[in-house]
C-alpha positions in Angstrom: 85.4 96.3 76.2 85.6 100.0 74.6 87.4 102.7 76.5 87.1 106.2 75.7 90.3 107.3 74.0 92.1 110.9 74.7 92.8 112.7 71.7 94.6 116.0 72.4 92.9 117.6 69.5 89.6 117.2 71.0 90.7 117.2 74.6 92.0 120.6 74.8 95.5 119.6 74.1 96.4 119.6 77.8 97.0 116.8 80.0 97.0 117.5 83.9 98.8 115.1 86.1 97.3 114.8 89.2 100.5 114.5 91.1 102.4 117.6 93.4 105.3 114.5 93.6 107.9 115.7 91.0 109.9 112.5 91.2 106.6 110.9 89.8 105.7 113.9 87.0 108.8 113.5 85.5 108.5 110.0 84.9 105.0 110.2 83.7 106.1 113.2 81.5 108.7 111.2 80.2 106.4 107.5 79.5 103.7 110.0 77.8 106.2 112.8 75.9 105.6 110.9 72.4 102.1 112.2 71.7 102.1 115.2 71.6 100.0 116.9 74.1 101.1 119.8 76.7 101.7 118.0 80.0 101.2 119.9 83.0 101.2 119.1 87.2 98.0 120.0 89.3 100.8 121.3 91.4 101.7 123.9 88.4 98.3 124.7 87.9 98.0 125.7 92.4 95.2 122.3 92.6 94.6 121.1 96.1 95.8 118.1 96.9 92.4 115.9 97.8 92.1 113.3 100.6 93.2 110.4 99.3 90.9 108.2 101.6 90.6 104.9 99.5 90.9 101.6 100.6 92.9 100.6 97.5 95.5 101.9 94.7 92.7 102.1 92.1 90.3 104.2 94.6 93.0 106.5 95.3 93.8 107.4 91.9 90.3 107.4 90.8 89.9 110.2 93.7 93.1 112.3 92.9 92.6 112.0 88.7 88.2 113.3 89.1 89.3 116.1 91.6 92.1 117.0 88.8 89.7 117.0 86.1 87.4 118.8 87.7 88.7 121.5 89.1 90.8 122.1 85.9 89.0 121.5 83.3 90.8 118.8 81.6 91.6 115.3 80.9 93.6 114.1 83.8 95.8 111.2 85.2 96.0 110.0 88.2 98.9 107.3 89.4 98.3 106.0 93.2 101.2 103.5 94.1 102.9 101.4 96.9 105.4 99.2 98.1 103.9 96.1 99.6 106.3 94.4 101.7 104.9 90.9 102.1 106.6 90.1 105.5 104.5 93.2 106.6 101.1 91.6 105.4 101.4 94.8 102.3 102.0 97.3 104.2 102.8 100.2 103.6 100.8 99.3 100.7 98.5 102.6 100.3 99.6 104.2 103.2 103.3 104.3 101.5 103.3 108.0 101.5 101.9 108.5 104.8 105.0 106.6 106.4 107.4 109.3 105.3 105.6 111.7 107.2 104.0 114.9 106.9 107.9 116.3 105.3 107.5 113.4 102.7 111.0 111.8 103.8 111.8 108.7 102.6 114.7 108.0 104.5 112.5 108.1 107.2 109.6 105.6 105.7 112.7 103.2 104.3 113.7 103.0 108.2 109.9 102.2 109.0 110.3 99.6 106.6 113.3 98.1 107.8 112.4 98.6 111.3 109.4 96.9 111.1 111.0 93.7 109.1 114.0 93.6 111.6 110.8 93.5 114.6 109.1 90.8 113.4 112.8 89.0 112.5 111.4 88.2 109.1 113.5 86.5 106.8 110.9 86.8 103.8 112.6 90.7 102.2 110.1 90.1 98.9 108.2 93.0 98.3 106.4 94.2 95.2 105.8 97.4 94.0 102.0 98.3 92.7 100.0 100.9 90.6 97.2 102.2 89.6 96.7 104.9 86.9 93.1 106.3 86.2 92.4 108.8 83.2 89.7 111.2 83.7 87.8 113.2 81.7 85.7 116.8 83.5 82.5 114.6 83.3 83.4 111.6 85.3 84.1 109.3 82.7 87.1 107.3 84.0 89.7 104.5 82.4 91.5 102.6 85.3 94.8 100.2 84.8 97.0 98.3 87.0 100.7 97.1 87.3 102.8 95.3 89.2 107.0 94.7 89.5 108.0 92.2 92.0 111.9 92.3 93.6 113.4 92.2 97.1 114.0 94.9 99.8 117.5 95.3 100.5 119.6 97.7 103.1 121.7 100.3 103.3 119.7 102.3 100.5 121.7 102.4 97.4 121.6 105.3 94.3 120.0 108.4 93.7 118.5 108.3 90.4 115.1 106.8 91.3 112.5 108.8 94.3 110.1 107.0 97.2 111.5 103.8 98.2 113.7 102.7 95.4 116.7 103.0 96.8 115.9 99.6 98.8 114.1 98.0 96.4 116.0 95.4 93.8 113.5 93.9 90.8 113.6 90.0 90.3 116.2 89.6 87.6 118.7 92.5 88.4 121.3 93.0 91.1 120.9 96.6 91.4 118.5 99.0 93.0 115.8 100.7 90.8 117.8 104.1 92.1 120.9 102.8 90.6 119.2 102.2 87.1 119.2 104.7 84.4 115.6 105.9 84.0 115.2 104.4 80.4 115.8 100.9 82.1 113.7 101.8 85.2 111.0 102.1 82.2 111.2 99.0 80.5 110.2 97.1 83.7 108.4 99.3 86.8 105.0 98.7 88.0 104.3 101.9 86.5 105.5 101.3 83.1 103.9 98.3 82.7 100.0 100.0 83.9 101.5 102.4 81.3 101.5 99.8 79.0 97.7 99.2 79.3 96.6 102.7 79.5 98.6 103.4 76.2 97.3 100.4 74.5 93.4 101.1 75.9 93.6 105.2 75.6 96.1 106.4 73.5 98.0 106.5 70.6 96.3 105.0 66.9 93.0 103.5 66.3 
């Protein structure tokens, strides 16, 4: 399969990321700072936020990287991702967002989360964190990649360092949260890194 490639040279040297979730563009600034082009947030640029409407990660993204694209003029990215909490049949899956409320609080969706386990006196705490990126050009051409990082939810929240639910969230392998790691290990092994992984290999970088 051939995907298009972005070349910043060709692309306008800009990259927009279709995100207003700074948590999120400063990890995706930091996965894609190695070549070379000028990252900016649709948030920076004053872009609506679009309904994100879709029935699943990769429809989302696809929705939030075209209006991006579109309405900026450049090649954008789109990430749309979850916690799936398997107890909870995936929820909040791509509602994850939507559970911390209109003031985006995550305390507040974590609780949900635990709540909800505690209700249904679920023993099963495996979870799995998902994404989807999409790459979009202003004509509609789009490049769509997925990852996955599986771990167990665990309570009180513990560290700072990550954003959304991480605090509660502890990848298979490891005995701390992903908000206790240091971002360069956060990298190495998050849902996101390893869609990142794709995208790079498919879109970017050499021939």
């Amino acid at each position: 399969m051939t995907h298009r490639r972005f070349n910043p040279k060709d692309d306008g040297g800009k990259l927009v990321i279709a995100s207003h979730n700074p948590g999120k563009v400063r990890e995706i600034q930091d996965l894609l700072a190695r070549f070379g082009a000028e990252v900016i947030s649709a948030g920076e640029l004053g872009l609506p936020e679009p309904v994100e409407d879709g029935a699943t990660f990769i429809a989302n993204a696809e929705i939030k990287a075209l209006a991006a694209a579109r309405g900026s003029g450049h090649v954008a990215l789109a990430d749309d991702s979850g916690l799936c909490v398997h107890a909870l049949g995936g929820d909040p899956g791509v509602y994850s967002a939507r559970w911390a409320g209109p003031g985006k609080d995550f305390a507040v969706a974590m609780q949900k989360v635990e709540d909800a386990l505690d209700e249904k006196q679920a023993g099963d705490r495996t979870a799995h964190f998902a994404c989807a990126l999409c790459l979009a050009w202003p004509d509609g051409h789009v490049e769509t990649f997925e990852g996955q990082v599986h771990g167990t939810m665990t309570w009180p929240a513990r560290g700072t360092k990550g954003f959304g639910y991480d605090p509660t969230f502890v990848p298979d392998g490891h005995a701390i949260t992903f908000a206790e790691m240091d971002p360069e290990q956060k990298h190495t092994m998050s849902h996101r890194a390893r869609a990142f992984e794709k995208l790079v290999a498919a879109c970017f970088g050499d021939e």
